[in-house]
DRENDOMAR-977470 format. One line per 10 residues: number of its first residue (from 1); their letters; for each residue x, y, z of C-alpha. Coordinates in steps of 0.2 Angstrom, whole numbers. Layout:
BEGIN
NUM = A = X Y Z | ...
//
This chain:
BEGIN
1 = XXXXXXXXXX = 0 0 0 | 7 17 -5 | 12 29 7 | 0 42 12 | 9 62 16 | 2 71 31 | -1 89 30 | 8 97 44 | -6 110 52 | 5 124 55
11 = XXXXXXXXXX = 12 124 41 | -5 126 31 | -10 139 45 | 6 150 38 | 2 145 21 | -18 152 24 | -11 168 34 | 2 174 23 | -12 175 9 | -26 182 20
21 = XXXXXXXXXX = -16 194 24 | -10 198 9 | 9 194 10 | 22 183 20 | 30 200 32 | 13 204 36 | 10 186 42 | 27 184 51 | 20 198 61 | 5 191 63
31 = XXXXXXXXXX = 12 173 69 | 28 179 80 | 40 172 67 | 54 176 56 | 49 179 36 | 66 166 35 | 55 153 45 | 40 157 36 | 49 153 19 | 53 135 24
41 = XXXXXXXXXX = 36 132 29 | 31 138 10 | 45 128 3 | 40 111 14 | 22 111 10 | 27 114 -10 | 36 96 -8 | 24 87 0 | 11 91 -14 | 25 91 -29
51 = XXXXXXXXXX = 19 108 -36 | 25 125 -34 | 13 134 -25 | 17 152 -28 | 25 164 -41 | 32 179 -41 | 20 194 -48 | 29 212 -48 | 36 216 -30 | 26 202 -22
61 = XXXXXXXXXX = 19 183 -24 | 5 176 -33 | -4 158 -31 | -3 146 -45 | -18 136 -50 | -12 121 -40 | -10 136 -27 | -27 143 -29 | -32 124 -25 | -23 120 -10
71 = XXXXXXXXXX = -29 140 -3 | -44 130 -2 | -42 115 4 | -31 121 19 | -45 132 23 | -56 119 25 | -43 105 35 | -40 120 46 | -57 124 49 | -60 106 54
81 = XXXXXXXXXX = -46 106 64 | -50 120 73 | -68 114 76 | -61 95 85 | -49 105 95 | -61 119 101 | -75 107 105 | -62 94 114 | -56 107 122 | -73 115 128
91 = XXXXXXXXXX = -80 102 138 | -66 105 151 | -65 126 150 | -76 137 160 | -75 154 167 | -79 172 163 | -74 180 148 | -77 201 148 | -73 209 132 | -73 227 126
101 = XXXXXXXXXX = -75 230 109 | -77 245 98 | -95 247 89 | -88 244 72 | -84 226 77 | -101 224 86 | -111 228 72 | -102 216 61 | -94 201 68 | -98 200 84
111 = XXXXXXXXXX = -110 186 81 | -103 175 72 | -90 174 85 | -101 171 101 | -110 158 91 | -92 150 86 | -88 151 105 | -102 147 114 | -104 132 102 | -87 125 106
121 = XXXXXXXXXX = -86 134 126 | -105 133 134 | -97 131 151 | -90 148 149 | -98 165 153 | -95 181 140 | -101 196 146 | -99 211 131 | -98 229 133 | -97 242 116
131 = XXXXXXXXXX = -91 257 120 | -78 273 113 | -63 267 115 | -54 278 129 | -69 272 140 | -65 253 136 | -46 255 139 | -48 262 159 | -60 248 160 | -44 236 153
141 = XXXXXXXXXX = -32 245 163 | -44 243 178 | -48 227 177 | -64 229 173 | -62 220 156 | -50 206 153 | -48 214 134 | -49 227 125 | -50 227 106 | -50 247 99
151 = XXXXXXXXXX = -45 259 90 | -30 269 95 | -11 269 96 | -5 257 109 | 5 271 118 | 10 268 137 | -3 259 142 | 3 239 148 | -3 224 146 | -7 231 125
161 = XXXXXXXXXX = -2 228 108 | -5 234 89 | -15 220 81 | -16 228 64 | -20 243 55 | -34 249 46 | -36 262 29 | -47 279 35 | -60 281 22 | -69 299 19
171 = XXXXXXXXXX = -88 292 20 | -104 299 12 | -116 296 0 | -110 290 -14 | -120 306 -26 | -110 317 -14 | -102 330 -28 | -86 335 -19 | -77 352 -12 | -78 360 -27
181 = XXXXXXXXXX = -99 361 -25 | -97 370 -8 | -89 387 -16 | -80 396 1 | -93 386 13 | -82 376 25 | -84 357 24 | -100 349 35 | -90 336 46 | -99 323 58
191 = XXXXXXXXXX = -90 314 70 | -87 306 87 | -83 318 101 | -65 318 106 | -55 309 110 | -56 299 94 | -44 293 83 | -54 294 65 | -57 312 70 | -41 319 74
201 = XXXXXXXXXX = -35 309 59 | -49 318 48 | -46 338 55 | -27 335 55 | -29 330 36 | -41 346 33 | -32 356 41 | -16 353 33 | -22 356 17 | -28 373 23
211 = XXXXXXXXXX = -47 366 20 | -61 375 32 | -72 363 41 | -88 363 55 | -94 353 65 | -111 348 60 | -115 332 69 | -109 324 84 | -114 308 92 | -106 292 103
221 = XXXXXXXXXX = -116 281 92 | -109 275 74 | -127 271 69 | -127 290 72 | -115 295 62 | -120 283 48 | -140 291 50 | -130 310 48 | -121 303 31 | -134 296 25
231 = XXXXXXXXXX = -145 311 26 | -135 322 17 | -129 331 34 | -112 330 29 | -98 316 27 | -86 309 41 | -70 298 43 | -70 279 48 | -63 264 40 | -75 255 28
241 = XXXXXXXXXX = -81 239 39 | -99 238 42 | -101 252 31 | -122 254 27 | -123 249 7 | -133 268 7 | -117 275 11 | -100 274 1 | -81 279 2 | -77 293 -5
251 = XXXXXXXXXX = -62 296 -18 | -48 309 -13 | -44 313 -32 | -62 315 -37 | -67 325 -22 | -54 336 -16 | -53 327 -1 | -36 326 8 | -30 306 9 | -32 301 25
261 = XXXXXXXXXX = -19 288 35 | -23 272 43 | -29 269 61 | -23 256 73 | -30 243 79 | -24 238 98 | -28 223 110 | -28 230 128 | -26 215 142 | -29 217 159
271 = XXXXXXXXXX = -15 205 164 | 1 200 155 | -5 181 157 | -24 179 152 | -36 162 160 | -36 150 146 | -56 153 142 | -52 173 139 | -36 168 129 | -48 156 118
281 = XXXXXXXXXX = -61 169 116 | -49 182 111 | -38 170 97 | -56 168 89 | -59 186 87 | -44 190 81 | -46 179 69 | -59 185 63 | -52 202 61 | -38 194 51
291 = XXXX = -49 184 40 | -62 200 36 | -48 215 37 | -32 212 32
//
């Protein structure tokens, strides 16, 4: 009987990572590990399958049609693997699991990443609060969250660190006919009250491009922003997910608009160490960032 070749897990993980994430640095980031490290992995699995997996493409790498295929299929192996561990592991966890998340993620994925939890973890507890961020990381700092996922530079707080960044996006309606319509009126702004990043990063932008602006709308709620958009009130600054479909991104070069930068996305812990049932919880949301964001 032939010979059957095992798929090593981890090496399908870096193969999955480095192309959800849309190169092999951003994925030794991601992992903790040397790009030299990552290579091998790439090199190893292209041997047990006999086929090249990847080809170069300007500056960067590209999949090949065997590439493509394998994309797939390690998707899958992982996901089942992933599934058998997280439901082994779940009959034994239990606990509490507090997370703080920014609205952005609530509206979107947070969902799907209870029902993923909850399926594989019933004995554990997960209470959820949604909030701006500065108000989520005292709670972190305090202990009054376990983790923290927001928007913001990681700065000096402890126990925190930069997950991933984010393109700003100018938002509004997608008829919305740019500077040039408003003559010598200053551009109508909505946005959260300070401090907050997609604000600062929006009036620092305006501002050094000599562009007048007011304040027409301010709200703590992204649905509130989003409602002032999507009336015509004026335009405002945040990154694209969960973006309503009655709302678009609007284009510098078309508008006048100034490019905006990216924002960072930070994990804030409470402790250095977390308990095994907030670690869990928090490698499934990050995943999920990984797999929808990057």
């Amino acid at each position: 009987m032939a010979v059957r070749t095992n798929l090593d897990m981890d090496v399908l993980r870096t193969f999955v990572t480095g192309f959800e994430l849309g190169s092999f640095a951003r994925a030794a980031d991601w992992l903790g590990r040397s790009q030299s490290a990552l290579s091998t992995q790439l090199r190893k699995l292209e041997e047990q399958v006999g086929q090249p997996l990847v080809q170069k493409a300007g500056r960067g790498l590209a999949l090949t049609p065997a590439g493509e295929s394998m994309l797939g299929y390690a998707k899958r192996l992982l996901e089942l693997n992933d599934e058998a561990v997280d439901r082994l592991r779940g009959t034994e966890l239990e606990g509490w699991a507090r997370l703080g998340l920014a609205q952005d993620f609530a509206e979107s994925w947070l969902p799907a990443v209870l029902k993923r939890f909850s399926r594989a973890y019933p004995r554990v507890r997960v209470e959820v609060q949604v909030g701006l961020g500065a108000q989520l990381v005292e709670k972190a700092v305090k202990g009054d969250l376990d983790v923290a996922l927001v928007w913001g530079d990681v700065g000096d707080a402890p126990h925190a660190r930069r997950v991933t960044e984010v393109p700003i996006h100018w938002i509004g309606r997608p008829d919305w006919p740019g500077l040039a319509s408003l003559g010598r009126e200053p551009l109508p702004f909505a946005a959260f009250a300070p401090p907050c990043t997609f604000r600062s990063a929006a009036v620092s932008a305006l501002d050094g491009k000599g562009l007048p602006w007011r304040l027409v709308f301010t709200s703590p709620s992204l649905s509130g922003l989003w409602a002032a958009a999507e009336g015509g009130l004026g335009i405002t600054a945040r990154t694209a997910i969960g973006l309503p479909k009655s709302l678009g991104v609007l284009d510098p070069d078309a508008t006048g608009l100034p490019p905006l930068p990216n924002a960072q996305l930070a994990l804030h812990q409470a402790e250095a160490e977390l308990s095994p049932a907030v670690a869990r919880l928090t490698d499934i949301l990050l995943e999920t960032i990984r797999d929808h964001v990057a």
